[in-house]
C-alpha positions in Angstrom: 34.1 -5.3 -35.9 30.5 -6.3 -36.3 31.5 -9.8 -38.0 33.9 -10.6 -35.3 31.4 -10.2 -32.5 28.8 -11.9 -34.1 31.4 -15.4 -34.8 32.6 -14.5 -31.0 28.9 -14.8 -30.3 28.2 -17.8 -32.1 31.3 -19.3 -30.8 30.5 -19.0 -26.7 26.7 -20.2 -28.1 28.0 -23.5 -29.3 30.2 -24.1 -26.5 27.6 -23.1 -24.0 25.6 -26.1 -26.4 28.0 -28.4 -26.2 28.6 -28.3 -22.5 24.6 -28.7 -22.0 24.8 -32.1 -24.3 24.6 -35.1 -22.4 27.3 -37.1 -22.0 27.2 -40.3 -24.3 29.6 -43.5 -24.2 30.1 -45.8 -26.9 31.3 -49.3 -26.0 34.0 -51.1 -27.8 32.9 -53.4 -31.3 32.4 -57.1 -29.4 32.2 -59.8 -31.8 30.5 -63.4 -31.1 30.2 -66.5 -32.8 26.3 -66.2 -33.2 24.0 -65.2 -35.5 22.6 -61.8 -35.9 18.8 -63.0 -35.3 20.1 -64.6 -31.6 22.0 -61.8 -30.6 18.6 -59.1 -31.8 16.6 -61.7 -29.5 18.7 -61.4 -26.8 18.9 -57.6 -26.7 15.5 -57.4 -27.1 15.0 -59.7 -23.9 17.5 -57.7 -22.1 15.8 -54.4 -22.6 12.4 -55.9 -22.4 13.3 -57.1 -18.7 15.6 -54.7 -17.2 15.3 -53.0 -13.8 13.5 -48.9 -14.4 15.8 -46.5 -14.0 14.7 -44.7 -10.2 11.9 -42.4 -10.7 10.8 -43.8 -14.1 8.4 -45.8 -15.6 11.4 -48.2 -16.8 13.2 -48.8 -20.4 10.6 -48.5 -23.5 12.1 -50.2 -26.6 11.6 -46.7 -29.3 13.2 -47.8 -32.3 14.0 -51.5 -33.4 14.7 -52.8 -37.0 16.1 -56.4 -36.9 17.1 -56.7 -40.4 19.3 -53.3 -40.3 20.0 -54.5 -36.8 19.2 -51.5 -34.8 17.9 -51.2 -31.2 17.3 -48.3 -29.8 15.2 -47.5 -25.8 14.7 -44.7 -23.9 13.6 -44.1 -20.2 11.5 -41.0 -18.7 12.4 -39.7 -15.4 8.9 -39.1 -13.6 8.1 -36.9 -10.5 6.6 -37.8 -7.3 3.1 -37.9 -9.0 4.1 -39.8 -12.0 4.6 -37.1 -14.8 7.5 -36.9 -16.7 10.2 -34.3 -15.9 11.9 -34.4 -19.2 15.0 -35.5 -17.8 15.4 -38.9 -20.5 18.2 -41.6 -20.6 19.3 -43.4 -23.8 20.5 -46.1 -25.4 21.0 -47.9 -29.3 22.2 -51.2 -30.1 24.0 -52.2 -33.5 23.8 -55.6 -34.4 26.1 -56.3 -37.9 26.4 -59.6 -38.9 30.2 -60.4 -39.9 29.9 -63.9 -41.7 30.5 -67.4 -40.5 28.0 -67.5 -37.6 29.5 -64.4 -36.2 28.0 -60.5 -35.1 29.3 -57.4 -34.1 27.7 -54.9 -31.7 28.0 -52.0 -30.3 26.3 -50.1 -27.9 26.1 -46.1 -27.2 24.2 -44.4 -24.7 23.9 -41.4 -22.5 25.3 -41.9 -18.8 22.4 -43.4 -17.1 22.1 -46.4 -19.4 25.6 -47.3 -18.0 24.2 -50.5 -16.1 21.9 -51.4 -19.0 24.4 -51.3 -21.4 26.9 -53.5 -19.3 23.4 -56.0 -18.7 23.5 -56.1 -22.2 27.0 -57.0 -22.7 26.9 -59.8 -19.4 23.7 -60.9 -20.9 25.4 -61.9 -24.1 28.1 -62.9 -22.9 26.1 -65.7 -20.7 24.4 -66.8 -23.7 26.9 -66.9 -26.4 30.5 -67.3 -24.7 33.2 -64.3 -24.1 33.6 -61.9 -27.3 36.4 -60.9 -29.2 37.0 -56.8 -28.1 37.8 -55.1 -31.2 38.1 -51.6 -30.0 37.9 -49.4 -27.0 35.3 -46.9 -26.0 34.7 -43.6 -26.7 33.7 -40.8 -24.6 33.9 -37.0 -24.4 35.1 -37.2 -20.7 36.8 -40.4 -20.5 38.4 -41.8 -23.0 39.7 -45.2 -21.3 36.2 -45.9 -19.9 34.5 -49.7 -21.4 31.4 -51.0 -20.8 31.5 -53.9 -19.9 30.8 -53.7 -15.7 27.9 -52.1 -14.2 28.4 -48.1 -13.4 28.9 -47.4 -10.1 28.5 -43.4 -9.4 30.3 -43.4 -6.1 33.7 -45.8 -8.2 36.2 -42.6 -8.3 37.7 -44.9 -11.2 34.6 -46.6 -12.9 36.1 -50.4 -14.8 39.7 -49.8 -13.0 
């Protein structure tokens, strides 16, 4: 009797864990005809120049690696006085070069870097033509979202 409340116990634990998570989006595998080195630049500028989330100090890159092509920035939500609540936003880049001038990325991040993630992919786009979509994106609560459009919290149907 013990043993099954203690895995009953552990069991409304993990899914009280798992509820708390954040939510976190990965976008579909883009491929485009550039090189791995331009496409890391271009993140990087992205990042380096996009609009603070409100109430924070703006996206600080927290992680980079250019030859493992791997980005990763975070933003701090502040209070009134300029101290951080706690409350932090997300997001990685993978950069894999795939041969003859060409790179894959993909992009994951927690729900408020929505529109940084979608900068990233316009941002791209503008500089190195349309990519070939290899794959959709993934996430716990909707599993036919992509990013490629800026999130709109009020859109009942966000990319329909």
């Amino acid at each position: 009797m013990r043993k099954h409340a203690l895995l009953l116990s552990v069991a409304v634990i993990s899914l009280i864990l798992a509820a708390c998570a954040p939510s976190v989006t990965r976008s579909p595998e883009v491929v485009y005809q550039a090189e791995a080195d331009a496409v890391y630049a271009q993140v990087v500028r992205t990042i380096s120049t996009a609009e603070p989330l409100r109430r924070s100090k703006g996206w600080i890159i927290s992680d980079s690696d250019r030859a493992g092509g791997f980005l990763a920035a975070q933003s701090s939500q502040i209070d009134l006085f300029g101290v951080p609540t706690g409350v932090q936003e997300s997001i990685s880049v993978i950069i894999s070069p795939q041969g003859s001038g060409k790179t894959a990325v993909v992009i994951q991040g927690s729900g408020g870097a929505r529109n940084l993630a979608a900068n990233i992919m316009q941002s791209l786009s503008g500089r190195f033509g349309q990519p070939n979509v290899t794959g959709g994106a993934v996430r716990p609560d909707d599993d036919d979202a992509v990013w490629l459009e800026p999130y709109d919290p009020d859109d009942p149907e966000p990319n329909g």
